[in-house]
N, CA and C of each residue as an Amber inpcrd file, in Angstrom:
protein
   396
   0.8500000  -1.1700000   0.0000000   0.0000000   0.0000000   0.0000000
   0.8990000   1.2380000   0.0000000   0.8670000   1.9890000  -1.1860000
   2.2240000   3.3210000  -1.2580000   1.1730000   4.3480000  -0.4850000
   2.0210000   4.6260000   0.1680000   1.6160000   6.2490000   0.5890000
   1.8760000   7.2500000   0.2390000   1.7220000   8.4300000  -0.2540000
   1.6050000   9.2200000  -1.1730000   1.6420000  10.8880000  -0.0540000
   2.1330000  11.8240000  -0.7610000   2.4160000  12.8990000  -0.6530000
   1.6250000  13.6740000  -0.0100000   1.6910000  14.6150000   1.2390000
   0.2350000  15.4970000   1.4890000  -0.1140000  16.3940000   0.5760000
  -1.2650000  16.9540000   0.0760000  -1.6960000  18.3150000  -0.3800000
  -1.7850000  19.3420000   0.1950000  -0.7310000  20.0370000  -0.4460000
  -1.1790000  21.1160000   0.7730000  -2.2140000  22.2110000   0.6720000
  -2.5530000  22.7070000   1.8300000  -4.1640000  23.9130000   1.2760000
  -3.7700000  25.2610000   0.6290000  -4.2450000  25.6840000  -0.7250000
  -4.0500000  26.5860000  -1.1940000  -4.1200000  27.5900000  -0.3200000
  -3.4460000  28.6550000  -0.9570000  -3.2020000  29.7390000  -0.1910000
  -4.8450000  30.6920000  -0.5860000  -6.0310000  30.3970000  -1.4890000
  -6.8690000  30.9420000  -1.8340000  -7.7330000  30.5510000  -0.7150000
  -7.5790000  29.0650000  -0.1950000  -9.0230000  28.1370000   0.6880000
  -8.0150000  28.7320000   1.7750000  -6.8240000  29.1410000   2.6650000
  -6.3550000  29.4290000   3.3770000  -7.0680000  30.8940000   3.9780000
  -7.1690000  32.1320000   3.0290000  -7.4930000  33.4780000   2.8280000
  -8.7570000  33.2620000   3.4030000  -9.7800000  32.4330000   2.5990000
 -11.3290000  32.5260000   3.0450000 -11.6020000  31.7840000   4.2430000
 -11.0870000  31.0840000   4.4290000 -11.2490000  30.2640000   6.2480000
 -10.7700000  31.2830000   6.7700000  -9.5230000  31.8240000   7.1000000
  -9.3450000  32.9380000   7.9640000 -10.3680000  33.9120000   7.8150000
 -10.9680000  34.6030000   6.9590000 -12.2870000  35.3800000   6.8160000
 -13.4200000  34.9920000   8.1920000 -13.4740000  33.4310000   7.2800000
 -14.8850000  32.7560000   7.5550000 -14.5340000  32.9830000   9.6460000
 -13.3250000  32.7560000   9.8810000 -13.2830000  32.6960000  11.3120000
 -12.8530000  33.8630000  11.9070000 -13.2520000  35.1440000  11.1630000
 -13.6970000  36.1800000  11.7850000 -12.3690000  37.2910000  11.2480000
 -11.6500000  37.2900000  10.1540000 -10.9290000  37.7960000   9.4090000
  -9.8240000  38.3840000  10.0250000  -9.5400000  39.4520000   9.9570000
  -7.9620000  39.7670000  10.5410000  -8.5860000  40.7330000  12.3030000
  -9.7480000  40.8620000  12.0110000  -9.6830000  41.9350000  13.6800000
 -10.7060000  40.6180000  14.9490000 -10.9400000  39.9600000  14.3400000
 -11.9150000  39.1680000  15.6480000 -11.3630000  37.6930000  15.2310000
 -10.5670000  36.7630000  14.8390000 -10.5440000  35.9210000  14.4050000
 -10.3160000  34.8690000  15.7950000 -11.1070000  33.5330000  15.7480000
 -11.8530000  32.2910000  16.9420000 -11.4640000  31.2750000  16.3370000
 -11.1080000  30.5280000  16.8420000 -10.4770000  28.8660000  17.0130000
 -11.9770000  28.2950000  16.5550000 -11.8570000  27.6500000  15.5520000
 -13.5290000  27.0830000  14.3550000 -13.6080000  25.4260000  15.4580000
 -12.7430000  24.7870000  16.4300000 -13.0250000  24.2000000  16.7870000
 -13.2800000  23.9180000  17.8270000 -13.6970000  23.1590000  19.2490000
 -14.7370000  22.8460000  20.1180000 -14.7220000  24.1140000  21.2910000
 -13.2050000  24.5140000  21.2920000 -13.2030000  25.8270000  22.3640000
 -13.5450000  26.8310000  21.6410000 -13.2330000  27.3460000  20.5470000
 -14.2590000  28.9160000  19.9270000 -13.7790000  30.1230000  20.6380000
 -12.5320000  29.8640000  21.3140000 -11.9130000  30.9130000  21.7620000
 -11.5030000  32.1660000  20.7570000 -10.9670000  33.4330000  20.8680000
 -10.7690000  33.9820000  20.2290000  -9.1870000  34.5550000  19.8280000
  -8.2480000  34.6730000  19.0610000  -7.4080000  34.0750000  19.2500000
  -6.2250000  35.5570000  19.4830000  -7.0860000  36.6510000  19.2400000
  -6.0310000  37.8650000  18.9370000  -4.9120000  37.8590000  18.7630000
  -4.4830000  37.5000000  18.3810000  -2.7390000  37.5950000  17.8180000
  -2.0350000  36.1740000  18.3620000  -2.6430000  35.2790000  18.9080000
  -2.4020000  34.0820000  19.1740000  -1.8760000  32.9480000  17.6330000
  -0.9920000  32.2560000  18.1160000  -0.6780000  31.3280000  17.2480000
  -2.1370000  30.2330000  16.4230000  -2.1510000  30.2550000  15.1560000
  -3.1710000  29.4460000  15.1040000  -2.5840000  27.9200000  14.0890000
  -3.2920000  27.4770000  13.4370000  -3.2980000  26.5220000  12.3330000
  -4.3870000  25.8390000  11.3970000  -4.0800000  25.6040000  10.4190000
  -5.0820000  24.9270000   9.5960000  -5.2920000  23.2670000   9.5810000
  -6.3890000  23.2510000   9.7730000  -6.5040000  21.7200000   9.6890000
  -7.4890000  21.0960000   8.6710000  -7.1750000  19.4990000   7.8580000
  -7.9570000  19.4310000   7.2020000  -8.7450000  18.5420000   8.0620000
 -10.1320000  18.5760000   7.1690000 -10.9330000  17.6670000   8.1380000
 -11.0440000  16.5030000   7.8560000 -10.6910000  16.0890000   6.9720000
 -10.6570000  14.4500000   6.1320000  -9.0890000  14.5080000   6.5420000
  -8.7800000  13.5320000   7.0740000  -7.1170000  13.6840000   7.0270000
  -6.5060000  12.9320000   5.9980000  -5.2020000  13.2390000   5.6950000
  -4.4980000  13.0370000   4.6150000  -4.4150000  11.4900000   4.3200000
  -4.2220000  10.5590000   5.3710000  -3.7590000   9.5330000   5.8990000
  -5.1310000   8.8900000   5.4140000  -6.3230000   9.3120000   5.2430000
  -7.7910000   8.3930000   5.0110000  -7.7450000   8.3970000   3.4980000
  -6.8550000   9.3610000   2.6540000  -7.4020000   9.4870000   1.2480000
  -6.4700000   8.9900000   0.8370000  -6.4730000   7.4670000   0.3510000
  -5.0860000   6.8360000  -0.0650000  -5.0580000   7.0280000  -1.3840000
  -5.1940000   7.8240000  -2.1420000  -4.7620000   7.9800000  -3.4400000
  -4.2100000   9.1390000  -3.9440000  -4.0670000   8.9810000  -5.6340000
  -2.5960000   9.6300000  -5.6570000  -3.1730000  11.1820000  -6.3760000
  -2.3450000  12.4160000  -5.3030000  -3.0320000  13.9020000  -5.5630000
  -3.8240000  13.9120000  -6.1460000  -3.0690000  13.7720000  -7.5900000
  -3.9150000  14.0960000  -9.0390000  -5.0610000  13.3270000  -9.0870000
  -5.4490000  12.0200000  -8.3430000  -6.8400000  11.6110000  -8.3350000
  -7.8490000  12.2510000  -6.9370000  -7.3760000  12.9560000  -6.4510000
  -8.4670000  13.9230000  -5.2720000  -8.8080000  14.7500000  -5.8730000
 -10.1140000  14.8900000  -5.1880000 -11.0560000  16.0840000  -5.0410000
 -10.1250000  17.1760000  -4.8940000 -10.6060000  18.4250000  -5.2740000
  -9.8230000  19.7110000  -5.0950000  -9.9400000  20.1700000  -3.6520000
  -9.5900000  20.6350000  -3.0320000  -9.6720000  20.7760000  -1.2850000
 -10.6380000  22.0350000  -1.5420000 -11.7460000  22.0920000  -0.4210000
 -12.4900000  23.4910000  -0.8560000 -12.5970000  23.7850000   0.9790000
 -13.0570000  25.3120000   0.6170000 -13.1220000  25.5660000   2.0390000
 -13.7910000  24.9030000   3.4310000 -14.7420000  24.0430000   2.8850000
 -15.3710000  23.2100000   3.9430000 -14.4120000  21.9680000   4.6920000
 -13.5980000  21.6530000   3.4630000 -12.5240000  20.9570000   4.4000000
 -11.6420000  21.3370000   5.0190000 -11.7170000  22.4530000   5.4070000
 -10.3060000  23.1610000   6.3020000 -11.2360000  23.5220000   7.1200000
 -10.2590000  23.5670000   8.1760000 -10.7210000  24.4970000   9.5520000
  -9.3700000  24.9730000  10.1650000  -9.7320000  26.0450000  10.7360000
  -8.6460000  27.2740000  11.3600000  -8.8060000  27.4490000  12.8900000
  -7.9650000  26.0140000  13.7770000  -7.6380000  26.0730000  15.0220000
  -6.4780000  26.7080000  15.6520000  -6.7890000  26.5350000  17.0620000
  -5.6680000  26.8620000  17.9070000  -4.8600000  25.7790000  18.1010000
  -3.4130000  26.1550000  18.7120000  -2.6260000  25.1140000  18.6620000
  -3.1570000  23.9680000  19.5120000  -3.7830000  24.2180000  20.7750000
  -4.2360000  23.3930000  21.7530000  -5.4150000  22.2560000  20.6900000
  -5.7660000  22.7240000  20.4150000  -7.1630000  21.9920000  19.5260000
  -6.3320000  20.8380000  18.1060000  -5.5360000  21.7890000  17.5880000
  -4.8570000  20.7990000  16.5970000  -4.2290000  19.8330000  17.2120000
  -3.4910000  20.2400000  18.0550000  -2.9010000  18.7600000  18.6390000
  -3.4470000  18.2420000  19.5240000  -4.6340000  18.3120000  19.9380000
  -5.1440000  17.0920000  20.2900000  -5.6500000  16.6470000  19.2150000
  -6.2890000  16.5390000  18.3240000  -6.7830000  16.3560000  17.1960000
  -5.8110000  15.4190000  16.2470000  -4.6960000  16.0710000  16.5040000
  -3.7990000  15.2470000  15.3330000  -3.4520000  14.4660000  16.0800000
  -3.0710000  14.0930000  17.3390000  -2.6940000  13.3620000  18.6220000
  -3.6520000  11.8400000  18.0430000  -4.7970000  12.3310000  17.8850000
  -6.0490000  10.7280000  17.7800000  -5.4920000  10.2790000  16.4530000
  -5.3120000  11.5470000  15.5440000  -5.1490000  11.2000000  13.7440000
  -3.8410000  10.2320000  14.1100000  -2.9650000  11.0000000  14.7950000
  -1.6130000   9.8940000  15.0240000  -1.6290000   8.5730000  15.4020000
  -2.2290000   8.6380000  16.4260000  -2.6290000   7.0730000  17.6310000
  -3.4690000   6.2370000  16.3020000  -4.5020000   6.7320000  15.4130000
  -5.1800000   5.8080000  14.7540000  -4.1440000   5.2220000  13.3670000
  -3.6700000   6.5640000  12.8110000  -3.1860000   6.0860000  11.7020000
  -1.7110000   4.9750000  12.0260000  -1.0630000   5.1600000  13.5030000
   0.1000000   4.1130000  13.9900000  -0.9270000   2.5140000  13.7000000
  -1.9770000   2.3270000  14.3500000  -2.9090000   1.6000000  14.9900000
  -2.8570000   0.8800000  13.7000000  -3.5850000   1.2400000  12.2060000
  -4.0970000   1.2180000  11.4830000  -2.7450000   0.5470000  10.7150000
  -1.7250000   1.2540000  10.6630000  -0.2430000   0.8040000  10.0590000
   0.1390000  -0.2660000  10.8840000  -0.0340000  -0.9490000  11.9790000
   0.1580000  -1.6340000  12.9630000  -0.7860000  -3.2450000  12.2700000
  -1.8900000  -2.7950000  11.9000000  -2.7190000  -4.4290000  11.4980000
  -2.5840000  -4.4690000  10.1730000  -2.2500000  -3.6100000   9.3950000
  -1.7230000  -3.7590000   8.1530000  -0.2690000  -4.8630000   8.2540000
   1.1100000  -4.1490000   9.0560000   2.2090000  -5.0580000   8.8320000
   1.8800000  -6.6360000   9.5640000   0.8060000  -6.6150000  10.5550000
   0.5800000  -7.8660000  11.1040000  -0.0190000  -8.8970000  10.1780000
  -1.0640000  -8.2760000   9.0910000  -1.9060000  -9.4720000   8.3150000
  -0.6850000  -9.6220000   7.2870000   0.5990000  -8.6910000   6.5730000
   0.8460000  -8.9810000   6.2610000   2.5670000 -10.1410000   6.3070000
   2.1090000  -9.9920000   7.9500000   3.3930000 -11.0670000   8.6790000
   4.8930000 -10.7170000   8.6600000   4.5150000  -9.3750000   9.0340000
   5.4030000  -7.7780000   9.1010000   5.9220000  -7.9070000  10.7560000
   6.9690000  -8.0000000  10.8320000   7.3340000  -7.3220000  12.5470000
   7.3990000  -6.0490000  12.7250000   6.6570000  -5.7190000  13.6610000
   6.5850000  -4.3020000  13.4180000   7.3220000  -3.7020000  14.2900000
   7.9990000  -4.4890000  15.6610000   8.6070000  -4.1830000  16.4970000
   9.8330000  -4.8460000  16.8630000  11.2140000  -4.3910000  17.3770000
  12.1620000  -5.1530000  17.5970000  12.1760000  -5.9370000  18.7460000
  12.8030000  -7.2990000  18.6970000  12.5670000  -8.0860000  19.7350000
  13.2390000  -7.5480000  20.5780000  13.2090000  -7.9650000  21.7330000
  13.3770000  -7.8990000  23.0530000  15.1890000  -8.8810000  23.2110000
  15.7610000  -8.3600000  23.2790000  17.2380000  -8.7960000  23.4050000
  17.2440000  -9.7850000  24.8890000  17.6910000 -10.8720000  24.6250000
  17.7390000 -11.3170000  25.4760000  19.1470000 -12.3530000  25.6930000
  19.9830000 -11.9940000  26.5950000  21.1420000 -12.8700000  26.2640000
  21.3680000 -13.9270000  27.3310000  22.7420000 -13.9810000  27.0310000
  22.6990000 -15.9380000  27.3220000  22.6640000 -15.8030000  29.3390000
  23.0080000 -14.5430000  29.9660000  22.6810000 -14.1440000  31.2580000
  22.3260000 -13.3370000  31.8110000  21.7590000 -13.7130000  32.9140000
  20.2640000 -12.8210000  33.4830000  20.8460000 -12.4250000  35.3040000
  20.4760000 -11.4400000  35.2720000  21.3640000 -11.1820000  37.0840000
  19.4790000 -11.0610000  37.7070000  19.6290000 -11.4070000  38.7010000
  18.2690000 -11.7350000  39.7720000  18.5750000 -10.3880000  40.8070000
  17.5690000 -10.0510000  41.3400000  17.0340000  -8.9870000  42.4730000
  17.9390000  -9.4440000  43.8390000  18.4970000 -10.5370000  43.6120000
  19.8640000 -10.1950000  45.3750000  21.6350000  -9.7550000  44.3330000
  21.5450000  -9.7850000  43.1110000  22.7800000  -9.8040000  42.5370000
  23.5090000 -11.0260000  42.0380000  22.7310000 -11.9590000  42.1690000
  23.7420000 -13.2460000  41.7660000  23.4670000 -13.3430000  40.0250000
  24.4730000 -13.7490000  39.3080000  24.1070000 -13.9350000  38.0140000
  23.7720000 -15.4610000  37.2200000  23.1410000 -16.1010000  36.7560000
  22.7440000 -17.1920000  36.2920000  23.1410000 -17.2320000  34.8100000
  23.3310000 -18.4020000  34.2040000  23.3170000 -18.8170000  33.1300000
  21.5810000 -18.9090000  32.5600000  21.0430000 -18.4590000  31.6470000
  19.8250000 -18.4260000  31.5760000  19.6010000 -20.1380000  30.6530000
  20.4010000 -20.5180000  29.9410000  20.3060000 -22.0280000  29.2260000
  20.1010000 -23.1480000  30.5820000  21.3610000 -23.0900000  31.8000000
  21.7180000 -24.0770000  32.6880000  21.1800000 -23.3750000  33.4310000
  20.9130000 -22.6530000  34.0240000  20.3720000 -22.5280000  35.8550000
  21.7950000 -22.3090000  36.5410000  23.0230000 -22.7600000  35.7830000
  24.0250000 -22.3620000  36.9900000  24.4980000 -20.6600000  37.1000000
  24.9310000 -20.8190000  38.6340000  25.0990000 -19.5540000  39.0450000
  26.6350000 -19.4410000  38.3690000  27.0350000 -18.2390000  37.8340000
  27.7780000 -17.8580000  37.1420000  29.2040000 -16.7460000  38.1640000
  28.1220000 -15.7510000  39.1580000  28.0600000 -15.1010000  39.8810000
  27.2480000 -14.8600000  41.1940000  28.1710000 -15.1530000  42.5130000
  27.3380000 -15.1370000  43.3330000  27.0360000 -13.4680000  44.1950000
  25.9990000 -13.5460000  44.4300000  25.7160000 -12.1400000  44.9600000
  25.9810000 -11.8160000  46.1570000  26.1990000 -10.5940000  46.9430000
  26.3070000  -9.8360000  47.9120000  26.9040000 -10.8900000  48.9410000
């Protein structure tokens, strides 16, 4: 499954969302807080995320202003925080059906030291090193 390039939002659908969220003198975070942001850091977000539209640019829809929204930083990242956790999740049962390790094993060598300090051979059981 190739993954493919983001689009980024024109600078035209950029102009009219900032409008739409109250233009350059009152402009509000379009998502669940609606705060207002006066000279505060903001960002654009799309609302379909990139990661759901697996195909390639030139076969998408043109991005129009309904798919953007113009948050605060607090709001985008939680937001992208879930987009992250799902799209790992999602890349996660993909490499499993396809009998993918997705994680490095766990190193484990030929000896193991125990909670008083003595060290063992982990094959034989013999003590190698005795503790304290």
């Amino acid at each position: 499954m190739p993954t493919y390039p983001r689009v980024e939002i024109p600078k035209k659908i950029k102009l009219f969302v900032f409008e739409r969220a109250g233009g350059p003198g009152n402009v509000c975070c379009e998502g669940e807080c609606g705060l207002p942001l006066r000279g505060k850091a903001f960002q654009y977000h799309h609302r379909h995320p990139e990661f759901l539209q697996n195909v390639h640019p030139s076969d998408r829809p043109p991005i129009t202003p309904e798919d953007v929204q113009l948050l605060c930083v607090p709001c985008h990242a939680a937001i992208s925080a879930k987009d992250t956790a799902a799209r790992a999740h999602g890349k996660r049962i993909v490499e499993k059906a396809a009998g993918l390790k997705s994680r490095r094993p766990i190193y484990r060598g030929k000896l193991k030291r125990k909670f008083d300090g003595t060290v063992v051979d982990r094959e034989t059981g013999e003590i190698v090193k005795r503790g304290r």
